[in-house]
N, C-alpha and C positions, 0 to 999 in steps of 0.2 A: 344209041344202042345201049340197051342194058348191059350191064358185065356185073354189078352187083351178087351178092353169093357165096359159095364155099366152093372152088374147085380144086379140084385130086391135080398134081403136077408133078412128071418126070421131066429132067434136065439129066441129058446126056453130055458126062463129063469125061476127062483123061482120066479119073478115079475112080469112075464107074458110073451108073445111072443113079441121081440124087433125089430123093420123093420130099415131097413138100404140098402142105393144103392152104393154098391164099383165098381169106378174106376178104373179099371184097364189098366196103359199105360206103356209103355219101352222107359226111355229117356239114351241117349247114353248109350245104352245097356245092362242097368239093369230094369228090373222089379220091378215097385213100383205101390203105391196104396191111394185113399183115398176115407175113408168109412164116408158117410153121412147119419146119421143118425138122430132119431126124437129131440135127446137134443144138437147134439154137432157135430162137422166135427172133425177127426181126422187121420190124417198120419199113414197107416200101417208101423210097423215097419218088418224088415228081412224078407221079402219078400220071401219064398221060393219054387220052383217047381221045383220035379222030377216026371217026367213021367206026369202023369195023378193025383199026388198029390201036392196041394197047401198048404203052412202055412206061417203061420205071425204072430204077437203081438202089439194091439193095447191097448194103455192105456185111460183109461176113466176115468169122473172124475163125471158122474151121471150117477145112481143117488147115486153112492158111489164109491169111487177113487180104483181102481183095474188094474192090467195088465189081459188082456183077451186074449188067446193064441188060436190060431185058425188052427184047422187041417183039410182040407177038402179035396175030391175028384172032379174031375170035368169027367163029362160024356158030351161030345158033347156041350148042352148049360144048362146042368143040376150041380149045384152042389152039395154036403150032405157031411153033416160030423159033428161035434162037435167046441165047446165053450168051455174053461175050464176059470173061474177066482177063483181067491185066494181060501179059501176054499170050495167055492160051488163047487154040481156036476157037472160034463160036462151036457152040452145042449146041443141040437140038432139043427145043422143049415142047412138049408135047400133054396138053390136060383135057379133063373132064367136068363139064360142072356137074356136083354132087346134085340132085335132085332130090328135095324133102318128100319122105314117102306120104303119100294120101290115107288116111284113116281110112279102115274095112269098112 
């Protein structure tokens, strides 16, 4: 499955909903990623896809230092799944992939 791209991402957190656009490209032949988000850019780390599921771990460092471990599914250009960091509950993440518009 492709997952390649630029997708729009809301993660529902105790702080509130956290917006973030991950990258997603394959350079020599690994799959990596980096998530841009409102306070910080950061390198997905482990990168993982089987099938139709995605996972990774990104560390952050606001607005409190935490490893955030990320499980999701991808449907077509939909994604949903979960957040989990240190001991908060998992949250809900929920994205879009951006689609580059076609010339008139």
């Amino acid at each position: 499955m492709a997952v390649e791209g630029s997708w729009k991402v809301a993660v529902s957190t105790p702080l509130g909903t956290r917006h973030t656009v991950l990258e997603l490209f394959t350079r020599d032949g690994v799959l990596q990623g980096i998530s841009r988000g409102e306070k910080e850019e950061l390198v997905m780390q482990d990168l993982q896809l089987a099938g139709d599921r995605l996972s990774w771990y990104q560390s952050i460092t606001r607005p409190m230092r935490m490893n955030l471990v990320f499980d999701v599914v991808i449907d077509g250009d939909d994604m949903t799944g979960t957040a989990k960091g240190g001991p908060m509950p998992a949250g809900k993440v929920s994205g879009r992939r951006v689609v580059a518009s076609q010339p008139a």
